[in-house]
PAZAPA-4460 file (N, C-alpha, C; in steps of 0.05 Angstrom, whole numbers, plus 32768, in hexadecimal, padded with zeros to 4 digits):
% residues 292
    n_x    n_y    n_z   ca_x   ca_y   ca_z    c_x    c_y    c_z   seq   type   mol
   8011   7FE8   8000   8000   8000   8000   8012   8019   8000     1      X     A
   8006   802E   7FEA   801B   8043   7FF2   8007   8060   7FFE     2      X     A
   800C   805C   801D   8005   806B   8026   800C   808A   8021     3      X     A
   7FFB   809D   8016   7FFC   80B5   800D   7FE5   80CD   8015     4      X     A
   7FE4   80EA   8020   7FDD   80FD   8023   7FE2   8120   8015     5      X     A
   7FCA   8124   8013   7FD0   8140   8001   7FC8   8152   8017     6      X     A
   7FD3   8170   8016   7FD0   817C   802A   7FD2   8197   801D     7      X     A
   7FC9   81B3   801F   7FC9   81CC   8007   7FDE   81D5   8023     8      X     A
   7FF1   81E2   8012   8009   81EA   8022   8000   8209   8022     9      X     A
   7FEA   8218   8046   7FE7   8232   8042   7FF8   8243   804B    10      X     A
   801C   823F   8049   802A   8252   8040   802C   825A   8029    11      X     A
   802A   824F   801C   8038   8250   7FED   801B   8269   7FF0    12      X     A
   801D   827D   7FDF   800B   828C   7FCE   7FFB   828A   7FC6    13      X     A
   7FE1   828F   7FD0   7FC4   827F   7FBB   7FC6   8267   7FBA    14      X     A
   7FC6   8256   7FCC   7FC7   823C   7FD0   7FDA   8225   7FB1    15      X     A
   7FEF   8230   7FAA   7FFB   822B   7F9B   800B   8218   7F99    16      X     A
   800F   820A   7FAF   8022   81F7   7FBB   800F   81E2   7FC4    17      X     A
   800D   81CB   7FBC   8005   81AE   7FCC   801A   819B   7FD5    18      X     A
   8016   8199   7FF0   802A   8185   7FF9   8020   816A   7FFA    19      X     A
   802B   814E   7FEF   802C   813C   7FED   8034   8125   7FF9    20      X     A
   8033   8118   8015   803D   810D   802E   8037   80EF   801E    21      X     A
   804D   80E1   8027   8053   80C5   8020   8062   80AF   8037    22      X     A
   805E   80A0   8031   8073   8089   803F   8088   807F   8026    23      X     A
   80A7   8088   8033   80B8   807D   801F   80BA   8065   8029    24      X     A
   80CD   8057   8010   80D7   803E   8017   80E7   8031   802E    25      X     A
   80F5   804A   803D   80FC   8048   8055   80EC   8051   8067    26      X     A
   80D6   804D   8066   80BC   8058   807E   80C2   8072   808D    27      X     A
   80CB   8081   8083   80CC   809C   8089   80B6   80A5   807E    28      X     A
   80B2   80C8   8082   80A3   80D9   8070   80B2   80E7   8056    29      X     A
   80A3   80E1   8042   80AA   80EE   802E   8098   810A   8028    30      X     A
   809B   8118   8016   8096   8136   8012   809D   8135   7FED    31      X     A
   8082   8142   7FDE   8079   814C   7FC5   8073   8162   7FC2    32      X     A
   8079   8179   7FB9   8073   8194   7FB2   8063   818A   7F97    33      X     A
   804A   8193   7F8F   8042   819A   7F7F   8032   81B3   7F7E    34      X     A
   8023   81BB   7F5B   801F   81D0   7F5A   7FFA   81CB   7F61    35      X     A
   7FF5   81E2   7F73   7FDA   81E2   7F78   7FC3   81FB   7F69    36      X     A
   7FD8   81FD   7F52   7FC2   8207   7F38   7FBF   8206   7F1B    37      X     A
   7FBD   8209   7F09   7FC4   81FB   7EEA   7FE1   8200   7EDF    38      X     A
   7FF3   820B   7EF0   800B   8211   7EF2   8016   81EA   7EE3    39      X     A
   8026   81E8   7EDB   803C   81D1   7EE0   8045   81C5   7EF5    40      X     A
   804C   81AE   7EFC   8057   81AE   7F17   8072   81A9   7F17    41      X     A
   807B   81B2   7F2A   809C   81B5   7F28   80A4   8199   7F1C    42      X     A
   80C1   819A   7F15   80CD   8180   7EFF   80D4   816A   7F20    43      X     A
   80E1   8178   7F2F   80DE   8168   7F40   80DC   8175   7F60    44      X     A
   80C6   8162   7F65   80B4   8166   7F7D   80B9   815C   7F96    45      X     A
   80C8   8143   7F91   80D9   8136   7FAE   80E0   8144   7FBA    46      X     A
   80E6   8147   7FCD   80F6   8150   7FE6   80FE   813B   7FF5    47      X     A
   810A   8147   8008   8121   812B   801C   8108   8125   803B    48      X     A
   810C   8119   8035   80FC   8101   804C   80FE   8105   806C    49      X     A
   80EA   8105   8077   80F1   8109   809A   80F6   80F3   809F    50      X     A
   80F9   80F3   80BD   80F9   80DA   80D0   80DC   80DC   80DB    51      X     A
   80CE   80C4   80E6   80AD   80CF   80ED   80B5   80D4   8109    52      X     A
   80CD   80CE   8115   80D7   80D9   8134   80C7   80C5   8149    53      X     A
   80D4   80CC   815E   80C4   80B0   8178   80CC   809E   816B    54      X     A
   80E2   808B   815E   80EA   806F   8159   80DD   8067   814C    55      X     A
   80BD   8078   8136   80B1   806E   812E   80B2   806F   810B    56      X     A
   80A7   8055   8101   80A4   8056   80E1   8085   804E   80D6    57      X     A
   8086   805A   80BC   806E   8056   80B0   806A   8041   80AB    58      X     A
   8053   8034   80BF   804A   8022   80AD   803B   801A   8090    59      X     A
   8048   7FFF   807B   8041   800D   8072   8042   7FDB   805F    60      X     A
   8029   7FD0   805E   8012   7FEB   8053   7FF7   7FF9   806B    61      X     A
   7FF0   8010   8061   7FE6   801E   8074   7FD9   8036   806A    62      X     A
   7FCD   8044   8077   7FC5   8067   806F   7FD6   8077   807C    63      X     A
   7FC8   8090   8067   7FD3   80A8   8077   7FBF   80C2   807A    64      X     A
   7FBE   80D7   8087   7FA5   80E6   8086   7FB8   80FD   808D    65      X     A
   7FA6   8118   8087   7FB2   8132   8087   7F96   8145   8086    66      X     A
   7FA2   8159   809B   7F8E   8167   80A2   7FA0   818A   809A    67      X     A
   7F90   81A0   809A   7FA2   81BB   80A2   7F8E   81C5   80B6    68      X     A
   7F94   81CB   80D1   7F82   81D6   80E3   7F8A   81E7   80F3    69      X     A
   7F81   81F7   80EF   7F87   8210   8104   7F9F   8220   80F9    70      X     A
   7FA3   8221   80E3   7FC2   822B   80D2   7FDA   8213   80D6    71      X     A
   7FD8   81FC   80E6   7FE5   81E7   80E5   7FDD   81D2   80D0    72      X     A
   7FFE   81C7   80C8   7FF9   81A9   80B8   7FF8   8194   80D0    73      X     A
   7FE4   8185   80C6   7FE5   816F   80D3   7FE3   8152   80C7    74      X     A
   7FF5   8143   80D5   8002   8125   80BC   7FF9   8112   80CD    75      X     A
   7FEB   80F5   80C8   7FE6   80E5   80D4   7FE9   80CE   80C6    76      X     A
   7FF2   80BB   80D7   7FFD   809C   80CD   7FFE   808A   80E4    77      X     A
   8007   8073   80D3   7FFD   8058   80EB   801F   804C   80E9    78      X     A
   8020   8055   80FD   8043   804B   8107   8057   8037   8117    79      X     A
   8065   8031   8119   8068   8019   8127   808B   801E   8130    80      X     A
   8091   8017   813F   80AF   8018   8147   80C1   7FF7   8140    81      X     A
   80B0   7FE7   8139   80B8   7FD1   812B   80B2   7FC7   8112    82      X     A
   80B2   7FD4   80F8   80A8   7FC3   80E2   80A3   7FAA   80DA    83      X     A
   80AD   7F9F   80E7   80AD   7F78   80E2   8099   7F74   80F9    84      X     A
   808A   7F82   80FF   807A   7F6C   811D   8062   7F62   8101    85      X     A
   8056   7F50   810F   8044   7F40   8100   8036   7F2C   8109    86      X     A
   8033   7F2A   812B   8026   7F1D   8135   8006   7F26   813F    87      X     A
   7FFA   7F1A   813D   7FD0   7F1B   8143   7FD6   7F2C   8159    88      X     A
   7FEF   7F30   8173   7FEB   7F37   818F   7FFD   7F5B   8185    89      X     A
   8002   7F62   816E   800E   7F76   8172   7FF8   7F9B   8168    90      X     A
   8009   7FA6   8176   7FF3   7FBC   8175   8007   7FDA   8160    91      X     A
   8005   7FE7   8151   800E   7FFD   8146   7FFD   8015   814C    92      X     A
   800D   8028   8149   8006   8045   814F   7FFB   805E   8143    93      X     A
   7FE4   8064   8142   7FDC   8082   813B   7FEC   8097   8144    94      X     A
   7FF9   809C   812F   8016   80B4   8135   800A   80CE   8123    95      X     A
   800C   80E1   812F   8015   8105   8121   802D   80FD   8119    96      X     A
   8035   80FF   8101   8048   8103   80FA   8053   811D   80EC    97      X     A
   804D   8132   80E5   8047   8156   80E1   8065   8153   80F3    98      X     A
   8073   816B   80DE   8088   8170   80E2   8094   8185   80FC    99      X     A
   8078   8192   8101   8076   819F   8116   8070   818D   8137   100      X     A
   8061   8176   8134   805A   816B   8146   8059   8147   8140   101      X     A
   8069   8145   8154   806E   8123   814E   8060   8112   815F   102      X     A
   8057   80FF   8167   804C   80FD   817B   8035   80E5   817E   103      X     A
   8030   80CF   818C   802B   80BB   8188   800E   80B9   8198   104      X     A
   7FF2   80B7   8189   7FDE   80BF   8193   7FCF   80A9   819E   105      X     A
   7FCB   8090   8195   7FBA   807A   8198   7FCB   805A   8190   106      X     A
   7FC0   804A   819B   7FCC   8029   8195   7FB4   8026   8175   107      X     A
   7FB4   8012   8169   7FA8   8005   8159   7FB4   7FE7   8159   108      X     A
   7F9B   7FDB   8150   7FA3   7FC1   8154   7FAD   7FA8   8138   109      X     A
   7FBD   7F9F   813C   7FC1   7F9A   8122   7FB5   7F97   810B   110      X     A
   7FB5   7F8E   80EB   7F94   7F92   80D9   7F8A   7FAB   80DA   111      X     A
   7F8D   7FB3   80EB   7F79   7FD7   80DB   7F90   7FE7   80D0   112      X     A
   7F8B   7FF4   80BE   7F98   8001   80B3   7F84   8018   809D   113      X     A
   7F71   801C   80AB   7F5B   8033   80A3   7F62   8050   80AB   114      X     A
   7F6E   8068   8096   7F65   808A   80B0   7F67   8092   8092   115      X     A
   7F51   80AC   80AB   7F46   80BC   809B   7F48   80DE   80BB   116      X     A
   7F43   80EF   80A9   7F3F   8104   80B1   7F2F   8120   80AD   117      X     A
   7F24   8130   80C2   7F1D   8142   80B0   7F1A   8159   80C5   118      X     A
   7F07   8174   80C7   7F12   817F   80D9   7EFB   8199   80D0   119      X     A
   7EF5   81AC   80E2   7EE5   81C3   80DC   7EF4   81D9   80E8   120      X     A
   7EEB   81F2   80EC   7F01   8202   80F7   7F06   8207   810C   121      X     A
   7EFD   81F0   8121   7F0E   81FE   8137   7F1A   81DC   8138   122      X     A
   7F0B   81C2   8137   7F17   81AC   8145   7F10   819D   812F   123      X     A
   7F1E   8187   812A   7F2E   816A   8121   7F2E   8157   812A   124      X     A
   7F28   8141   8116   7F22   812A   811F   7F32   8113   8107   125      X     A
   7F3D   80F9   8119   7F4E   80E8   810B   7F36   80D4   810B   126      X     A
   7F35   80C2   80F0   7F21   809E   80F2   7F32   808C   80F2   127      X     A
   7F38   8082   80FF   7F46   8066   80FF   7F35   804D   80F9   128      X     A
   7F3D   8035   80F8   7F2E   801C   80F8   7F33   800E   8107   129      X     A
   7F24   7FFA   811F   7F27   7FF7   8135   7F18   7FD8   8131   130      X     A
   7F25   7FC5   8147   7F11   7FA8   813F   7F00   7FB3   8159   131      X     A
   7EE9   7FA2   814D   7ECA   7FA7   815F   7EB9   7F90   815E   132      X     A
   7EB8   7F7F   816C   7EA5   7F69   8170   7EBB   7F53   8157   133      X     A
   7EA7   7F4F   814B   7EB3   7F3A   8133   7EBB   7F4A   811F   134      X     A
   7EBB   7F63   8124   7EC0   7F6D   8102   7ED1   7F84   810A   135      X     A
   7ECF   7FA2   80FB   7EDB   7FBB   8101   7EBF   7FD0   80FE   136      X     A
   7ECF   7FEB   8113   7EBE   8003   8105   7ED8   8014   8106   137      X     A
   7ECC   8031   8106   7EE2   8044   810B   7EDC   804C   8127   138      X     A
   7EF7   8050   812E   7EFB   8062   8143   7EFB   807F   813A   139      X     A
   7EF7   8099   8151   7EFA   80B3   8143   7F0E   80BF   8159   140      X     A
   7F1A   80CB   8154   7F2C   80D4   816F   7F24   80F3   8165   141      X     A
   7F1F   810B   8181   7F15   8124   817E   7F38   812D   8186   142      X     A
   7F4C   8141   8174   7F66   8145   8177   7F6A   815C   818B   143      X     A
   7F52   8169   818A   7F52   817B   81A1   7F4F   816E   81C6   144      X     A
   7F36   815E   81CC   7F33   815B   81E0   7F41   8139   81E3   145      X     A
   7F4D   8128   81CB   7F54   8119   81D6   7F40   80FB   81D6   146      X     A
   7F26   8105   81D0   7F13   80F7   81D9   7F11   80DE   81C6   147      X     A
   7F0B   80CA   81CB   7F04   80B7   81BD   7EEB   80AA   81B9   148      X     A
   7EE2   809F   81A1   7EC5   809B   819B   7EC2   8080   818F   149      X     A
   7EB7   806D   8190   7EAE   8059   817E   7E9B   805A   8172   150      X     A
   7E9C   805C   8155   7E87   805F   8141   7E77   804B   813A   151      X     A
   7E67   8041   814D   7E5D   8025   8148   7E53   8027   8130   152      X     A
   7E47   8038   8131   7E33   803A   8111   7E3D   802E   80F2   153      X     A
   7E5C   8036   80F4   7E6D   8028   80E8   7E74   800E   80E7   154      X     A
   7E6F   7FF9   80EF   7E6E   7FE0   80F5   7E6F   7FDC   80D7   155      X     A
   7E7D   7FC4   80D7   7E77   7FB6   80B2   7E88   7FCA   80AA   156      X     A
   7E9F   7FD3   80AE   7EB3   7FE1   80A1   7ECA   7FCC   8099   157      X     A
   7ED1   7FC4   807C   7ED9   7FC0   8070   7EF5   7FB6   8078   158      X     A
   7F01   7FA1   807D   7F1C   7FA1   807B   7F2F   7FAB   806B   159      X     A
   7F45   7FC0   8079   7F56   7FCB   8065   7F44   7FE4   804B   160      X     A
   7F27   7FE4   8059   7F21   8007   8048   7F2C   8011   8050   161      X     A
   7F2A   8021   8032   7F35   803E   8030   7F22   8049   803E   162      X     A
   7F25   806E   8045   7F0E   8078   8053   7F11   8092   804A   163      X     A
   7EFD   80A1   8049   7F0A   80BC   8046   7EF2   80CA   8056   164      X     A
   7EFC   80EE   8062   7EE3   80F8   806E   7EE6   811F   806C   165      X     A
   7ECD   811E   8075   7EC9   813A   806D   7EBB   8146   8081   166      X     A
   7EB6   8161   8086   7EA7   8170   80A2   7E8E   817E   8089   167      X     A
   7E77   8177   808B   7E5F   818D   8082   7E5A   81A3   808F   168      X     A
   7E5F   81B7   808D   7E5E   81D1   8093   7E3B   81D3   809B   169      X     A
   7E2A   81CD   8088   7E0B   81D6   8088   7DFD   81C6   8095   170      X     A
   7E08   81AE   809A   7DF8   819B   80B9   7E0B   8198   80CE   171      X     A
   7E1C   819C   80CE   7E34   81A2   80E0   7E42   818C   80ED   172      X     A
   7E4E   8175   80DA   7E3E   8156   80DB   7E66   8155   80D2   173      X     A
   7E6C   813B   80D1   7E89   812A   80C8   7E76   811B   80BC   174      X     A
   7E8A   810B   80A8   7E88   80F8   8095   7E94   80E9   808D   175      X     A
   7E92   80D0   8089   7EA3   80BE   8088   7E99   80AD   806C   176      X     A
   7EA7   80AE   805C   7EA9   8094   8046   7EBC   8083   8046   177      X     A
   7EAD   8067   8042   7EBE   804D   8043   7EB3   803F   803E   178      X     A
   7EB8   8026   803F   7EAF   8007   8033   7EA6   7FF3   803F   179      X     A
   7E90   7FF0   8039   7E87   7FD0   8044   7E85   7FBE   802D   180      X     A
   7E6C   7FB6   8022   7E63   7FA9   800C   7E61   7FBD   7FF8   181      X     A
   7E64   7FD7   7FFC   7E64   7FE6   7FEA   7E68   8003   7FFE   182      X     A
   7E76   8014   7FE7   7E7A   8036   7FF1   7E60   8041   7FFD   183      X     A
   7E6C   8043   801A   7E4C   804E   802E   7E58   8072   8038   184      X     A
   7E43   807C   803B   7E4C   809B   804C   7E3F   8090   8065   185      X     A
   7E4C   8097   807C   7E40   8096   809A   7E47   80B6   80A6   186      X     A
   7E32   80C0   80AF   7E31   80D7   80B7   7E3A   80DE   80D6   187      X     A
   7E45   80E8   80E2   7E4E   80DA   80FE   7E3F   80EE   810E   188      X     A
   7E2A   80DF   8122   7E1D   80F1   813D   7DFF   80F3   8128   189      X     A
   7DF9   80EA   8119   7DE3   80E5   810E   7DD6   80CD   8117   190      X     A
   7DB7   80C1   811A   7DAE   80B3   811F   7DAE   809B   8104   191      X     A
   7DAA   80A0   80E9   7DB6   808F   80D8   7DCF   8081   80D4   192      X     A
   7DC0   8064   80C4   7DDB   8053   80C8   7DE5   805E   80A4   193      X     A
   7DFC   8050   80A4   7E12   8053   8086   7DFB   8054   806B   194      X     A
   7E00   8066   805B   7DEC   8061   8045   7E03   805F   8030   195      X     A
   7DF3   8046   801B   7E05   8046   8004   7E08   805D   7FF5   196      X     A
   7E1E   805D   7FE3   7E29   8075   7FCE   7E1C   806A   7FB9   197      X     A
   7E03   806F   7FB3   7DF5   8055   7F96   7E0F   8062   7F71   198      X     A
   7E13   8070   7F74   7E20   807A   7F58   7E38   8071   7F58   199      X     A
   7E47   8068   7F73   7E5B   8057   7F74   7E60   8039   7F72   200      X     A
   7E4A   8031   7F6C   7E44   800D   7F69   7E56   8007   7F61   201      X     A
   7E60   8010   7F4C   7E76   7FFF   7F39   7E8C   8006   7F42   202      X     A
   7E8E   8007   7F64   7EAD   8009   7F64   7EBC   7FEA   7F6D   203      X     A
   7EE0   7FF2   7F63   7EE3   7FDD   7F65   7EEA   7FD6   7F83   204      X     A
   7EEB   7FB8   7F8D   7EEB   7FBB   7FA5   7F09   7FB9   7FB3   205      X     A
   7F09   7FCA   7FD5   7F20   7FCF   7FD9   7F2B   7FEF   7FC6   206      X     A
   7F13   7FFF   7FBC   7F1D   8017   7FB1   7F29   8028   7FC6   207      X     A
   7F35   8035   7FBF   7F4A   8053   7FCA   7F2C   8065   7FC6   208      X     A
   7F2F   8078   7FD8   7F15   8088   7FD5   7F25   80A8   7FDB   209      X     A
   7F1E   80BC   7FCD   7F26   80D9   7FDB   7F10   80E7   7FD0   210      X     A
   7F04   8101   7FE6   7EF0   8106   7FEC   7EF8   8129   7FF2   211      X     A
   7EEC   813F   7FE6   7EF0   8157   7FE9   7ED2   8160   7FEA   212      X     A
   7ED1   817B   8001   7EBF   818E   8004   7EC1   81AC   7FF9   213      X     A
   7EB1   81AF   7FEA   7EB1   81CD   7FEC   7E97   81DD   7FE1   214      X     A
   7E8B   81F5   7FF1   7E75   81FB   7FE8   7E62   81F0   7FE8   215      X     A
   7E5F   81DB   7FF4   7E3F   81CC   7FF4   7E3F   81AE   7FDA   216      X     A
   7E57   81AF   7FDB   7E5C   819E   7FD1   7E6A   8184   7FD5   217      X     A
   7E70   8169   7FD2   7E80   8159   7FD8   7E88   8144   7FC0   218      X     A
   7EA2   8139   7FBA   7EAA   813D   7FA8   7EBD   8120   7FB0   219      X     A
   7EBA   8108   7FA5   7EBA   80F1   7FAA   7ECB   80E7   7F94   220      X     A
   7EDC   80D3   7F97   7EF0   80C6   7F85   7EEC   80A9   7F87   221      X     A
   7EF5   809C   7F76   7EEE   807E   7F7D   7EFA   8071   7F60   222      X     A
   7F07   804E   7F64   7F0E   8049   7F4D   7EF1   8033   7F45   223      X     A
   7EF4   802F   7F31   7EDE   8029   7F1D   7EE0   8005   7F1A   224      X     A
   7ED6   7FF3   7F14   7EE1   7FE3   7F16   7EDC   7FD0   7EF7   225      X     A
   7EEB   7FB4   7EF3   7EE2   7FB1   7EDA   7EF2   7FBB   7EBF   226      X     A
   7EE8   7FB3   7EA5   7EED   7FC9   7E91   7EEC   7FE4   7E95   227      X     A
   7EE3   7FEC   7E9F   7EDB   8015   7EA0   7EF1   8015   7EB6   228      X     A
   7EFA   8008   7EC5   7F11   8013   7ED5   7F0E   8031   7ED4   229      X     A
   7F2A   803E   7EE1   7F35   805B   7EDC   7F2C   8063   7F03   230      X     A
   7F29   807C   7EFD   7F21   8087   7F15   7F06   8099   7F11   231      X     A
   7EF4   809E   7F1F   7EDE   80A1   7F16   7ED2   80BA   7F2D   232      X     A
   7EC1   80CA   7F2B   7EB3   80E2   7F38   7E9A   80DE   7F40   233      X     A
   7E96   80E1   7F57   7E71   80E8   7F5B   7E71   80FC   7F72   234      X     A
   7E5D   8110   7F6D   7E5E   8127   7F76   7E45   812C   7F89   235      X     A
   7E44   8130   7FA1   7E2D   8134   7FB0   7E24   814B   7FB4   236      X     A
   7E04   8158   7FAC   7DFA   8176   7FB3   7DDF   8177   7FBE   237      X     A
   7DE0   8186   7FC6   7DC9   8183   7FD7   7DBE   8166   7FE5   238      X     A
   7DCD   815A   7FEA   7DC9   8141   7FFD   7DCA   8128   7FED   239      X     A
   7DD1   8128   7FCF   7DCB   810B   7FB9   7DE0   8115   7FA9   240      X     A
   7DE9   80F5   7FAE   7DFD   80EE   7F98   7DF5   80ED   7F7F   241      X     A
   7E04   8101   7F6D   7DFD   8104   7F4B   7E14   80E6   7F41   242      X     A
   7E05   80E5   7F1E   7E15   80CF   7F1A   7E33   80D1   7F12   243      X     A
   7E47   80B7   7F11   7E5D   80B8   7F13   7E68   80C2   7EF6   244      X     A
   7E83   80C9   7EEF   7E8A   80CF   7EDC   7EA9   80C9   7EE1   245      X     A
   7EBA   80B9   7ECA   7ED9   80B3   7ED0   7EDC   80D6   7EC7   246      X     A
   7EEE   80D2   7ED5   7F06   80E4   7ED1   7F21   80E1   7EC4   247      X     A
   7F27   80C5   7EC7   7F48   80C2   7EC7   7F4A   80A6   7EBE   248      X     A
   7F4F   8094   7EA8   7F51   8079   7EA4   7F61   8069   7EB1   249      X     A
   7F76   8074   7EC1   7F92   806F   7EC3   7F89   8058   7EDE   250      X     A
   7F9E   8045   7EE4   7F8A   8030   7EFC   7F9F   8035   7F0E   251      X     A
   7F96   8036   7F29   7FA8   8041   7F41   7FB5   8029   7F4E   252      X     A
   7FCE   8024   7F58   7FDE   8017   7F5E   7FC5   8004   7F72   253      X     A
   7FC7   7FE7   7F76   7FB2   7FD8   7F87   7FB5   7FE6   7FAA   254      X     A
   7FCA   7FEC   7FB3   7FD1   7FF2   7FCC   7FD2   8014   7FD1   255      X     A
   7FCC   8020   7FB9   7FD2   8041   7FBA   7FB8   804F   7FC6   256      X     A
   7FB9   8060   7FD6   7FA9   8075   7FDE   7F9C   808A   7FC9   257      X     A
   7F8B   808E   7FBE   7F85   80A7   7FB7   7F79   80BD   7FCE   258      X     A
   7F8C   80D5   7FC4   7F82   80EC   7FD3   7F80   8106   7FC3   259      X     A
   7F6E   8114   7FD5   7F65   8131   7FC2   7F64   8148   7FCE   260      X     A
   7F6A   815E   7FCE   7F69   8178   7FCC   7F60   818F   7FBD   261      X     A
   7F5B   81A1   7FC3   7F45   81B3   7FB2   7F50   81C5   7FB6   262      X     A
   7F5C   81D8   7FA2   7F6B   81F1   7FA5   7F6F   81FF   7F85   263      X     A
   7F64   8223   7F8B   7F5D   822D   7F6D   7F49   821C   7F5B   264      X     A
   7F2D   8218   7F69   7F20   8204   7F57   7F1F   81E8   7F4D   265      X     A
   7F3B   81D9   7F53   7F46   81C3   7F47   7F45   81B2   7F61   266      X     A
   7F39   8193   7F4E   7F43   8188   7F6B   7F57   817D   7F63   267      X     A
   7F70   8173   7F70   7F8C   816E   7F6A   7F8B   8149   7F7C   268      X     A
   7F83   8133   7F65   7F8A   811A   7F6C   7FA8   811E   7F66   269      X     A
   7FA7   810A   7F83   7FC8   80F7   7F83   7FC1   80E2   7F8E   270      X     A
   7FD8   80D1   7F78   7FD1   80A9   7F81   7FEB   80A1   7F72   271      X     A
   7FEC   808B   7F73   8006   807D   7F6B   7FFA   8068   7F56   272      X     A
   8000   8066   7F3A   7FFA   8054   7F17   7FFF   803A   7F22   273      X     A
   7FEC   802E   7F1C   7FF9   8011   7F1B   8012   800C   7F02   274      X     A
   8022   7FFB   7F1A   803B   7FF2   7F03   804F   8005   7F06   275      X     A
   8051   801A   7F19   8065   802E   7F18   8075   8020   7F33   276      X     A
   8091   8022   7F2B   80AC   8028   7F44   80AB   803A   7F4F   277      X     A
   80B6   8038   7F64   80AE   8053   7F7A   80D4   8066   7F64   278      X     A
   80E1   805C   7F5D   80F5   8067   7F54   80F0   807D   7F40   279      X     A
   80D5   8076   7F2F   80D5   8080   7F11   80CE   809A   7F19   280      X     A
   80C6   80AF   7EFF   80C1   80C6   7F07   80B0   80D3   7F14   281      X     A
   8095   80B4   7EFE   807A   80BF   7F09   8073   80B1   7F14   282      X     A
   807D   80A6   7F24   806B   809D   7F40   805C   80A0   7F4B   283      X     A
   8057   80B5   7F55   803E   80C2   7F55   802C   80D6   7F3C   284      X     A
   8013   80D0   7F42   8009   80DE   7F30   7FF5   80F5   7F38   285      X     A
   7FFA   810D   7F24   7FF4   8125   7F38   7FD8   8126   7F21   286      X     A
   7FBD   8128   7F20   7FAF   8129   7F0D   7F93   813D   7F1B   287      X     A
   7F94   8159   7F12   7F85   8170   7F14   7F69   8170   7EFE   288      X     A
   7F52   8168   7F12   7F3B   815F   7F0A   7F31   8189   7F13   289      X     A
   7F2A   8190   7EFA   7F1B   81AB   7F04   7EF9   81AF   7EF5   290      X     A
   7EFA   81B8   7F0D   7ED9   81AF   7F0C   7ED1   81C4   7F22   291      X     A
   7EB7   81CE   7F1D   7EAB   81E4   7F30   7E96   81D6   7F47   292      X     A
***
């Protein structure tokens, strides 16, 4: 899995800069400058790699989630101080990993490997995946008070989904997309259980999901499955999912993350091609879907 996060870097000018958080091959953090408007993106975008600090490394395969809150970046990953553990009895860690703050937040138990994030303006919240009875849901951790929640509602969460989430401004609500038998939204602190994504049926399963808000809008990614492959769009307004539309033919690495950002109009996918070396150029792929 190549765990990956996009994040709009609000130092750069008019949000002009997207930063690109990775797990290298030596489980460090890696770092991508790209361009966050119809600009080009620089020839090369690498930068040199942190340490994730505390003895710890990315796990990996695994997620990664990224928040900006409060004028802070914030980097989250599932970490471990031993890469080779691999026993049913071992537990890995929900780490900040943000260059500003390092710092080791929660246990997880081995098998999950679900986060997601998202955040409104004053407080932030991380989803993890957590075992629960016979199966999983998410956990939500509140970053301000610390607090922890079990999302029962979530139950029937997918081994190894992807997840992605968002804060609704106009019900004042979090959101969570992920996988069961098919791509569900679960609304969190709502009395409803998970409702299917019906325009997403044909995804394939085990899809990468990335998920943007803006304006009353929500703005959903998903790979396609089948012949029609590619990566595909469905867009939510006023409370219903419109129908899907590809975007992109290209098929995303089986273990790669898709993630999205919205900056100058554009949303700015990043994912990793199937069939690419992490050595080659394009390894990642930077692909600016603009759309109002």
């Amino acid at each position: 899995m190549a765990p990956i996060t996009a994040i709009i870097d609000k130092t750069s000018a008019n949000d002009s800069v997207v930063k690109l958080f990775y797990a290298t091959g030596k489980a460090q953090l890696g770092l991508a400058l790209w361009s966050g408007t119809k600009e080009a993106d620089p020839e090369d975008p690498i930068q040199s790699p942190n340490e994730v600090g505390n003895g710890q490394y990315i796990l990996n395969p695994s997620q990664m989630a990224s928040i900006n809150s409060q004028g802070v970046e914030r980097v989250f990953a599932l970490t471990t101080d031993n890469p080779f553990k691999v026993t049913p009895n071992d537990w890995y860690n929900l780490s900040e990993i943000s260059e500003s703050n390092q710092k080791q937040l929660l246990e997880v138990s081995i098998g999950n490997t679900t986060l997601a994030a998202c955040r409104n303006g004053d407080t932030a919240w991380v989803y993890y995946s957590k075992t629960f009875g016979s199966g999983r849901c998410f956990g939500e951790l509140n970053l301000q008070t610390s607090q922890r929640t079990d999302l029962v509602g979530t139950f029937g969460l997918w081994i190894n989904s992807f997840a992605a989430a968002y804060y609704d401004p106009a019900i004042d609500r979090r959101c969570l997309i992920y996988e069961t038998s098919s791509l569900v939204e679960f609304v969190v602190g709502s009395d409803q259980p998970a409702a299917a994504i019906q325009p997403a049926s044909d995804m394939q399963r085990n899809t990468p999901v990335g998920v943007v808000f803006e304006n009353g809008k929500v703005f959903l990614y998903y790979c396609g499955r089948g012949a029609a492959g590619g990566i595909w769009r469905t867009v939510k307004t006023n409370g219903s999912w419109g129908n899907s539309t590809r975007v992109d033919s290209r098929s995303i690495s089986q273990d790669s993350q898709l993630t999205v950002v919205r900056a100058n109009g554009i949303n700015h996918l990043f994912f990793v091609a199937r069939d690419q070396n992490e050595d080659e150029d394009e390894y990642f792929v930077h692909y600016p879907d603009e759309i109002d």
